[in-house]
LUMMISE-714408 format. One record per residue: residue in three letters; x, y, z of N, C-alpha, C in turn. Coordinates in steps of 0.1 Angstrom, whole numbers, plus 2048, in hexadecimal, padded with zeros to 3 digits. Layout:
! LUMMISE-714408
ALAXYZXYZXYZ ...
//
This chain:
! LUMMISE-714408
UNKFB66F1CA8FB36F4CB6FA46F1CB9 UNKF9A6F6CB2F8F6F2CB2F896E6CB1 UNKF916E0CA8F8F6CECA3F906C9CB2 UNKF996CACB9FA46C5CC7F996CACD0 UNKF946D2CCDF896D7CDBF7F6D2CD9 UNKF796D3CCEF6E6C9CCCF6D6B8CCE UNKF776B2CC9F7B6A6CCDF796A4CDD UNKF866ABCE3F866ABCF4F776ABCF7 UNKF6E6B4CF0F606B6CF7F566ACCF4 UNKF586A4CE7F51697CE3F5568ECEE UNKF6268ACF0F65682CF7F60683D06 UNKF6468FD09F5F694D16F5068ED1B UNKF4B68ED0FF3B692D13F32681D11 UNKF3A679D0AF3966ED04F3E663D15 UNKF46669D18F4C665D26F3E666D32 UNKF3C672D31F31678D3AF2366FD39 UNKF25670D2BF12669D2AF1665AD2D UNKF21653D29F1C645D2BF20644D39 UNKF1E649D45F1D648D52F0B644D58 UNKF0963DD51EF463FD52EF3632D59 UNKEE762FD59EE4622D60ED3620D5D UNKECE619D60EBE618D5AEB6623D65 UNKEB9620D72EB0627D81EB6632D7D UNKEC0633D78EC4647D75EBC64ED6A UNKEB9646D62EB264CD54EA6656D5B UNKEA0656D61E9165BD6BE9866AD6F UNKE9B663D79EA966ED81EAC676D7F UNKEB5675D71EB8680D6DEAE689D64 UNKEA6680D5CE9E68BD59E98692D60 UNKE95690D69E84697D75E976A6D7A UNKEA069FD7AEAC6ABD7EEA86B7D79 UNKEAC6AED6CEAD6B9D60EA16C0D5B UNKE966BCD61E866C6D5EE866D2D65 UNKE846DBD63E856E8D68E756E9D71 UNKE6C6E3D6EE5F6E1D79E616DED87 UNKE696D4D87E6C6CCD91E736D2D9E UNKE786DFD97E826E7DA1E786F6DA4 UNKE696F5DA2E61701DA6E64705DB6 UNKE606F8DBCE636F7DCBE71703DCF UNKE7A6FADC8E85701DD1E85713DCB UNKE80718DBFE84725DB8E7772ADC8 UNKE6D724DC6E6472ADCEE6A72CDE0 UNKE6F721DE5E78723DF2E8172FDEE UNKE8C72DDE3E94738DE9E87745DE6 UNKE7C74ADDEE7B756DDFE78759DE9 UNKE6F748DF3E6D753E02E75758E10 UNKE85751E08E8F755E10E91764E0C UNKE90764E01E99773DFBE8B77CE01 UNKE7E77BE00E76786E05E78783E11 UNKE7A77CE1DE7B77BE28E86782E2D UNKE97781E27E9B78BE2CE9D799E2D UNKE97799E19E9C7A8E17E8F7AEE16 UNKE877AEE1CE787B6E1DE747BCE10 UNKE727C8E0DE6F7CCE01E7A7CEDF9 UNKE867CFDFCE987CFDF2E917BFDE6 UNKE887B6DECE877ACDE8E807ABDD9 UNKE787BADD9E717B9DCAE7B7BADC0 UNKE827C6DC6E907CADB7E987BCDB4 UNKE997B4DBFEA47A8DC0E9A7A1DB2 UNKE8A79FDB7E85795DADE8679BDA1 UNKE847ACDA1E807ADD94E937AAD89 UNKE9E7ADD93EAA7A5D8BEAF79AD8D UNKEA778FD94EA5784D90E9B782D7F UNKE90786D80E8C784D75E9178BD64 UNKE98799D6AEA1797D5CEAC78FD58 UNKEB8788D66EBE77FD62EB8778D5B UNKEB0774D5FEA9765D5AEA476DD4A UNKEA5776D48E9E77BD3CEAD778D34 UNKEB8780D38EC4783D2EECA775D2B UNKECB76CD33ECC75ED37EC8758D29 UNKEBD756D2BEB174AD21EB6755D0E UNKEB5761D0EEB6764D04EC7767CFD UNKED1767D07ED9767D04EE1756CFD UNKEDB74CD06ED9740D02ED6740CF4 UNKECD741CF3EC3743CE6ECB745CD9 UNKED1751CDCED5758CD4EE5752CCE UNKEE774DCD7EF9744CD6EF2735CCC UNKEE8731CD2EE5721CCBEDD727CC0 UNKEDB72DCB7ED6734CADEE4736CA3 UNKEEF740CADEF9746CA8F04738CA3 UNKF0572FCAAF0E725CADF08718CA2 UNKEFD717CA3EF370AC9DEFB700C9F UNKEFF702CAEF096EFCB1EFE6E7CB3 UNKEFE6D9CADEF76CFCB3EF46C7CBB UNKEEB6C6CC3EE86BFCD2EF46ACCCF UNKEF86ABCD8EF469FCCFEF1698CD3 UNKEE6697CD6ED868FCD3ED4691CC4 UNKED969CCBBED669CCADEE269DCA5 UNKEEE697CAFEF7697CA0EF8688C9D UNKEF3685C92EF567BC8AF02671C8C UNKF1067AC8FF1B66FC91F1966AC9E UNKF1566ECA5F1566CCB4F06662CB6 UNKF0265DCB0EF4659CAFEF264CCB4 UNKEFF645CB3EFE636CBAF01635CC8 UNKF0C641CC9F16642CD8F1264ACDF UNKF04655CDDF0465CCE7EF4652CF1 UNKEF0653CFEEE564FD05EE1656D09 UNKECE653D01EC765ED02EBC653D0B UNKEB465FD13EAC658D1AEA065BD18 UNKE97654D18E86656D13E7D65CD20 UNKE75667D1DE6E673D22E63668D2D UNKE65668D37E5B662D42E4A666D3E UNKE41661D40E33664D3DE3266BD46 UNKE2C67AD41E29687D4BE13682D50 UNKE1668BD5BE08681D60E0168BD60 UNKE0869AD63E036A8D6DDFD6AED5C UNKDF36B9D62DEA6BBD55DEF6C3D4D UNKDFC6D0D56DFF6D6D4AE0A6D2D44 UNKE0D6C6D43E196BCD39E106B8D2D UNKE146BAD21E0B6B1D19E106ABD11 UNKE206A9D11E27697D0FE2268FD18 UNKE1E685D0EE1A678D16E2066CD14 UNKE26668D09E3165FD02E3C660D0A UNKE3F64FD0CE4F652D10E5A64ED00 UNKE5B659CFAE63661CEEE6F663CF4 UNKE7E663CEAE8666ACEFE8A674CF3 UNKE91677CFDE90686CFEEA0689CF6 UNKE9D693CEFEA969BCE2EA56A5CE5 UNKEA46B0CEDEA36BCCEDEA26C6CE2 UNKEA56D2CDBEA36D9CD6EAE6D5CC8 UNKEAE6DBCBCEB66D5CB5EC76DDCB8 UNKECB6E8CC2ED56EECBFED86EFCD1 UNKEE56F0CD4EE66F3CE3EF16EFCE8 UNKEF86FFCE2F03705CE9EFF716CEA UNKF02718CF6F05712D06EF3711D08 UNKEF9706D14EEB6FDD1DEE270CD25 UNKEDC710D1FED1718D27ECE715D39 UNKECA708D36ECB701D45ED5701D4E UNKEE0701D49EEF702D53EEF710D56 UNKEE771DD48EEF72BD50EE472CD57 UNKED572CD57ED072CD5FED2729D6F UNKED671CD71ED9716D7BEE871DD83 UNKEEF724D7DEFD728D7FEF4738D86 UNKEEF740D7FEF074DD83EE374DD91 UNKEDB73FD8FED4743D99ED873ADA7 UNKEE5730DA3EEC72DDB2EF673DDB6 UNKEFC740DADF0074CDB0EF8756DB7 UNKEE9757DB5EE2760DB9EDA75EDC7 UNKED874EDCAED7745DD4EE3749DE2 UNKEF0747DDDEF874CDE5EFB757DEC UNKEFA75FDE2EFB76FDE8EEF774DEF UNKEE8771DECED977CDF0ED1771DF8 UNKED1764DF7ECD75FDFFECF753E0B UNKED974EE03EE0746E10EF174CE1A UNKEEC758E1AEF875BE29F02759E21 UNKF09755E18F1674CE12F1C74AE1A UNKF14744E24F19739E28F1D728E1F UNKF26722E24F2F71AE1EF2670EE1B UNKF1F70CE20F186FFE1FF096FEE13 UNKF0970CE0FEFC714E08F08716DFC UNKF12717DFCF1B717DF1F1C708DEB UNKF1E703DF1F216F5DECF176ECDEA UNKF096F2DF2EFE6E9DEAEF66EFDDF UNKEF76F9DDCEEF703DD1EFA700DC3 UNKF066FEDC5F0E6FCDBCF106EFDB5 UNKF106E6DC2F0A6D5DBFEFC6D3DB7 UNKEF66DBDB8EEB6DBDB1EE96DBDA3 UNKEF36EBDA6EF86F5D95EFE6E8D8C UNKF026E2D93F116D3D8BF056CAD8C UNKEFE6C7D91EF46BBD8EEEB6BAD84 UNKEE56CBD82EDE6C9D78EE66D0D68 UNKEF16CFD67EFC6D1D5FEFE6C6D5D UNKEFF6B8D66F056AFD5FEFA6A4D5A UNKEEF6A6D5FEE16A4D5BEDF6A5D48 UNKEE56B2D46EE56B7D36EEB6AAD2F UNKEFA6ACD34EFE6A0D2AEF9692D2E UNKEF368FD3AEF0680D3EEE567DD32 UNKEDB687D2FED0683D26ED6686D18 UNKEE268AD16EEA686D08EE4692CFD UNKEDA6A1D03ED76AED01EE36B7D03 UNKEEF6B2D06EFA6C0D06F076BAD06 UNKF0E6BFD03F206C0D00F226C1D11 UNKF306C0D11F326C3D1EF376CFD1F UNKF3C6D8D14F3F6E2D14F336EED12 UNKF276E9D10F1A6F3D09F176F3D1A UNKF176E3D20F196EBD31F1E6F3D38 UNKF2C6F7D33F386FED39F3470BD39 UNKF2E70AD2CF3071BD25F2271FD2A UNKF18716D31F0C719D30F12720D3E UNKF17717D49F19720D55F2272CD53 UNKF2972BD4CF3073DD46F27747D44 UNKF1C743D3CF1274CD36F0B753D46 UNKF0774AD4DF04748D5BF07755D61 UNKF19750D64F1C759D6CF1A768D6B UNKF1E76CD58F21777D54F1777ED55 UNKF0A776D52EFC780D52EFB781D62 UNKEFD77AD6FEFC782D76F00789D7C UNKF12787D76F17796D79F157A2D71 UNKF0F7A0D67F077ADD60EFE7B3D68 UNKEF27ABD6EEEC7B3D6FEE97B6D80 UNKEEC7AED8AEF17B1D98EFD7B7D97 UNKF077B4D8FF147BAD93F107CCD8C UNKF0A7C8D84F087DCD7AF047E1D80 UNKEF77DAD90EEE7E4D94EF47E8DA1 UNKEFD7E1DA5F067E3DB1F0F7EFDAD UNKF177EEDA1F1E7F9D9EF1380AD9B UNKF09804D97EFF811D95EFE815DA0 UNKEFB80FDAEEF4816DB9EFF818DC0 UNKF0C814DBDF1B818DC3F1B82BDBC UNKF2082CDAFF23838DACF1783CDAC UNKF0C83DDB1EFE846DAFF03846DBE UNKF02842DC9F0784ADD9F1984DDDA UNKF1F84EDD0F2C853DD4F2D860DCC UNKF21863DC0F1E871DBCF18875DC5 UNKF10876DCDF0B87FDD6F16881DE3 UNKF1F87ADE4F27878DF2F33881DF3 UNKF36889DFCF41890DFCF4A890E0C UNKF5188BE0BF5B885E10F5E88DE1D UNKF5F89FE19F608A7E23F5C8ADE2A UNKF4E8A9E27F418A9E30F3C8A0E37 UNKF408A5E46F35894E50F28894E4E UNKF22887E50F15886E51F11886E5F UNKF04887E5BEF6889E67EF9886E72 UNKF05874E77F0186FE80F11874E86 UNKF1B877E7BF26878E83F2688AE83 UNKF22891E83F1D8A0E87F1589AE93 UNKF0C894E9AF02895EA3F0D88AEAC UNKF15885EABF2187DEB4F2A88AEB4 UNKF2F893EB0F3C89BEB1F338A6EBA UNKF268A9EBDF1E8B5EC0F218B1ECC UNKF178A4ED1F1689EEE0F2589EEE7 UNKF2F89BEE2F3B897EE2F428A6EE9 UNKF3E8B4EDDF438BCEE7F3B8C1EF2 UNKF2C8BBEF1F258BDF00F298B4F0B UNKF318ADF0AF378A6F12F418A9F17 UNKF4A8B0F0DF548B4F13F578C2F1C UNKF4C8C9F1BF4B8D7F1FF458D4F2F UNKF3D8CCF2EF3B8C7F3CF468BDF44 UNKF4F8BDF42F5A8B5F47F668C3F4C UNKF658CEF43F728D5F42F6C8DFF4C UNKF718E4F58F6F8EEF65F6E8FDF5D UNKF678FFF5EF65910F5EF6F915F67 
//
């Protein structure tokens, strides 16, 4: 079964990469640089402070653990796993297309060779795909209205630079799959854990057979209204 999945995923991925072209070689790498997308992390934070006023610090500060549980959880699987990129597996060494690293110009780059780019020697799942997965998820909810059109472009994105991984011949097509799994799950850990925290932390204080403030101060007026209606 594993032989059969792995195959499917060679093949898969062997499909995927030779989709390239020369004007794409650039392309996709500048996709696949995580610099290149400062702009947009910096747009949506000034959406997320713009709507949610100060709610907006707790939002960054679990933003920045995603991104914490994310990158180490990654880590910890391509350590645990030691699958090889392949860009470093030796059978794949003729058939897979790797594309050579653009000359960086900006000062805190300090490759300057256009070298291959092989990424790291191990990588399953793609760090870059969960990344990309939990923070279109996070994009959606909290900052674009989810509305439909903010769905389908945040996600086009999530898929572009997923398929970016295998176009530079640095991932499986399944170390993508699993990358956006890893994605989702960390951020339903830790938005979805904090939503359930602040759910049963106000339904312990709440008691059901007690009205509150505003429907006691509506039932009060209510019978001062009614006393002035009814004839002495």
């Amino acid at each position: 079964m594993l032989e059969t999945l792995t195959h499917i995923d060679t093949v898969v991925t062997l499909f995927l990469n030779g989709l390239h072209a020369s004007w794409l070689d650039p392309v996709m790498f500048w996709v696949s640089d995580r610099f290149v997308w400062i702009p947009l992390y910096v747009f949506v934070l000034f959406i997320v402070v713009k709507k949610w006023k100060k709610k907006s610090i707790l939002l960054i500060f679990l933003v920045a653990l995603t991104f914490f549980i994310s990158e180490k959880s990654c880590n910890l699987l391509k350590n645990s796993t030691e699958r090889y990129r392949p860009s470093h597996n030796t059978e794949l060494k003729h058939k897979i297309h790797l594309v050579k690293e653009p000359k960086r110009k900006l000062p805190f780059f300090s490759k300057t060779n256009e070298e291959l780019y092989t990424g790291g020697k191990y990588g399953f799942p793609s760090a870059h795909a969960s990344n990309a997965m939990w923070f279109a998820l996070f994009v959606f909810f909290f900052a674009g209205n989810r509305k439909t059109w903010v769905l389908l472009a945040i996600f086009f994105w999530a898929a572009l630079l997923g398929y970016s991984r295998i176009y530079l011949g640095v991932h499986y097509w399944l170390d993508v799959e699993c990358g956006y799994l890893v994605g989702t799950v960390c951020f339903a850990m830790v938005f979805g854990g904090y939503s359930l925290f602040v759910n049963n932390k106000k339904s312990k204080y709440y008691d059901p057979t007690r009205p509150n403030e505003r429907t006691s101060n509506q039932t009060q007026r209510a019978k001062e209204v009614s006393l002035t209606l009814i004839p002495k």
